[in-house]
C-alpha positions as CSV (number, residue, x, y, z in Angstrom):
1,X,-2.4,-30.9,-30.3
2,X,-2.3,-27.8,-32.1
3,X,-5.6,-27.5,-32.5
4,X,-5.5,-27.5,-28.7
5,X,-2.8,-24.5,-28.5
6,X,-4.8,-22.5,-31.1
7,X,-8.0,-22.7,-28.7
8,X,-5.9,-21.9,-25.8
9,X,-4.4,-19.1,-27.3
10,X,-7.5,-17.8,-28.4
11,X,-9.1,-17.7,-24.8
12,X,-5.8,-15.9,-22.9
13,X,-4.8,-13.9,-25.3
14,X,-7.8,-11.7,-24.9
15,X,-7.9,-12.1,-21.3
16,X,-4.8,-10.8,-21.0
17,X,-5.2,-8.0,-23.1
18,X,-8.3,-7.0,-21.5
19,X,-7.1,-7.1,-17.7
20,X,-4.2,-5.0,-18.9
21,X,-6.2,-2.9,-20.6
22,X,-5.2,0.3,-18.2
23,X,-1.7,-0.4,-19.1
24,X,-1.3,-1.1,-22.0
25,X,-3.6,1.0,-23.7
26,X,-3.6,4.5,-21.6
27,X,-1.8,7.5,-22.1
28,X,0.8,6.9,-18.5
29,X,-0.2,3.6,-18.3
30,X,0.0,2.1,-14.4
31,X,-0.8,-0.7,-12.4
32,X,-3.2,0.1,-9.8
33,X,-1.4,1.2,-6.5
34,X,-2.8,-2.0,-4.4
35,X,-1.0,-1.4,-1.4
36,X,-2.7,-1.2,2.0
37,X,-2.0,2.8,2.2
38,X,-2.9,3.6,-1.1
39,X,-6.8,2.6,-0.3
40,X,-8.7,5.4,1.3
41,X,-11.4,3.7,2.9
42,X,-8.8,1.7,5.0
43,X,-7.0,4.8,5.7
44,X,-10.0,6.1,6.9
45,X,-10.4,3.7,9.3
46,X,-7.3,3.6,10.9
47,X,-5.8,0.8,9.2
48,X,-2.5,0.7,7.9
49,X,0.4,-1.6,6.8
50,X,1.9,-3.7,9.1
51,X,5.5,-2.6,8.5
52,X,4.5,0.9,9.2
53,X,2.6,0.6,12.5
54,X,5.7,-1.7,13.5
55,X,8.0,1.1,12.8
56,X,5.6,3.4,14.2
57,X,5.9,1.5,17.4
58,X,8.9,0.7,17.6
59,X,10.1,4.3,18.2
60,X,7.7,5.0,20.9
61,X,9.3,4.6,24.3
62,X,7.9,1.5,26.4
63,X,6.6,2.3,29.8
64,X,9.8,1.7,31.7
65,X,11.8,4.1,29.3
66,X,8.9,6.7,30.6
67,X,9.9,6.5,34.4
């Protein structure tokens, strides 16, 4: 059994370590900004978050507000 935990430990321990890596080991240290409006190429296109556009359209006046 703790032969078992040892092996374990062994394998996520550096697994860990390595896909922390940017935070742990970098001067300001962050996790990568994985929101939808923090990726350019889906900016560029148009696409946003869904909270936003709501928001977005919500404000806008509806066609019978217009007349």
């Amino acid at each position: 059994m703790l032969k078992l935990f040892l092996i374990i430990l062994a394998i996520l321990l550096p697994a860990i370590l390595l896909m922390g890596y940017r935070v742990f080991f970098t001067k300001d240290g962050k996790f990568p900004h994985t929101h939808v409006e923090g990726n350019p190429g889906l900016r560029k296109k148009g696409i946003g978050c869904v909270k936003s556009q709501d928001k977005i359209e919500r404000k806008r006046k509806t066609i019978l507000e217009i007349e």
